[in-house]
N, C-alpha and C positions, 0 to 999 in steps of 0.2 A: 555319487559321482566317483568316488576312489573306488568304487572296484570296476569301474568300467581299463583303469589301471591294475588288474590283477597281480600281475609282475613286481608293480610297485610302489604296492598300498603301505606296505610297513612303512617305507622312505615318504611317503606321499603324508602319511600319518604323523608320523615324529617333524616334518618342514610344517606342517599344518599347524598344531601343539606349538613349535618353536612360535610361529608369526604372528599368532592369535592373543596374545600379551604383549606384543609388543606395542610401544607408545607411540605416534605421529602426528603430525600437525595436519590431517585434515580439514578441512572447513565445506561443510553443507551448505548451499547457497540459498535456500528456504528456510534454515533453520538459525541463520545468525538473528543474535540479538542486537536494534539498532538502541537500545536503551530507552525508548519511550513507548510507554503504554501507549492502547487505541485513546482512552481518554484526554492522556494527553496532546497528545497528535490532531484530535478532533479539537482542544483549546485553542493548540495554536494555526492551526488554521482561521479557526472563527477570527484570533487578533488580526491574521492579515486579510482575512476578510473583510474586516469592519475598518481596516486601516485604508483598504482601495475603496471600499462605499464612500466613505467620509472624501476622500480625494474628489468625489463627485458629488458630494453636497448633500448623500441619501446615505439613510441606515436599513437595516435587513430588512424592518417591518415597512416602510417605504419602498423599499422595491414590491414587495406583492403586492401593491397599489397602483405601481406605474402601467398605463398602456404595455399589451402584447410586445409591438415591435421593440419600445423602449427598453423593458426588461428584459427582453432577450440580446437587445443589441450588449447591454452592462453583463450580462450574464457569459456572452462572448469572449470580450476584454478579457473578464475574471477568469474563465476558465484557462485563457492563453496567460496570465500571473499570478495566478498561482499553482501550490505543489498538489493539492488535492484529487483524490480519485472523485468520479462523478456522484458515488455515493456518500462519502466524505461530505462533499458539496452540499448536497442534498441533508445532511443530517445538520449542517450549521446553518443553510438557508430555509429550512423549513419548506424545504417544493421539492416534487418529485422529481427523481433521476430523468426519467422520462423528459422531462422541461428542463431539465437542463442540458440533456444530451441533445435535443433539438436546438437550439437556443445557437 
């Protein structure tokens, strides 16, 4: 790209050099660290998972027992309280993304 600046690659070259050590407070928006591993992140969900079952009288392996409509209605709720992504869900409920994302 500087020599498409023929005229003023030396100057183009020496501001390049200068700005390329310099220090800045950038921040990447994909790359921040939020401090919790995926392992962790998938625990505490399960807690508040098993914290809204229990509010409804069932735990995980009792929902995969409930009638269609039912499990899907609780499945509903939970996805509207909690923070979890669908696969998330899916990895502490033991059921496919697929059924929950219907649900």
């Amino acid at each position: 790209m500087l020599h498409c600046h023929s005229g003023i690659s030396q100057y183009a070259v020496n501001e390049l050099r200068a700005f390329t050590p310099m220090e800045n407070d950038d921040k990447f928006i994909d790359y921040e660290d939020f401090g919790l591993t995926k392992e962790e992140k998938i625990a505490a969900l399960r807690d508040e998972v098993e914290q809204f079952l229990h509010k409804n009288g069932i735990t995980i392996l009792q929902l995969h027992e409930l009638p269609v409509a039912e499990r899907n209605a609780i499945l509903k709720n939970l996805k509207q309280h909690t923070k979890g992504s669908l696969r998330m869900l899916s990895t502490v409920l033991g059921l496919g993304k697929n059924v929950i994302y219907k649900a």
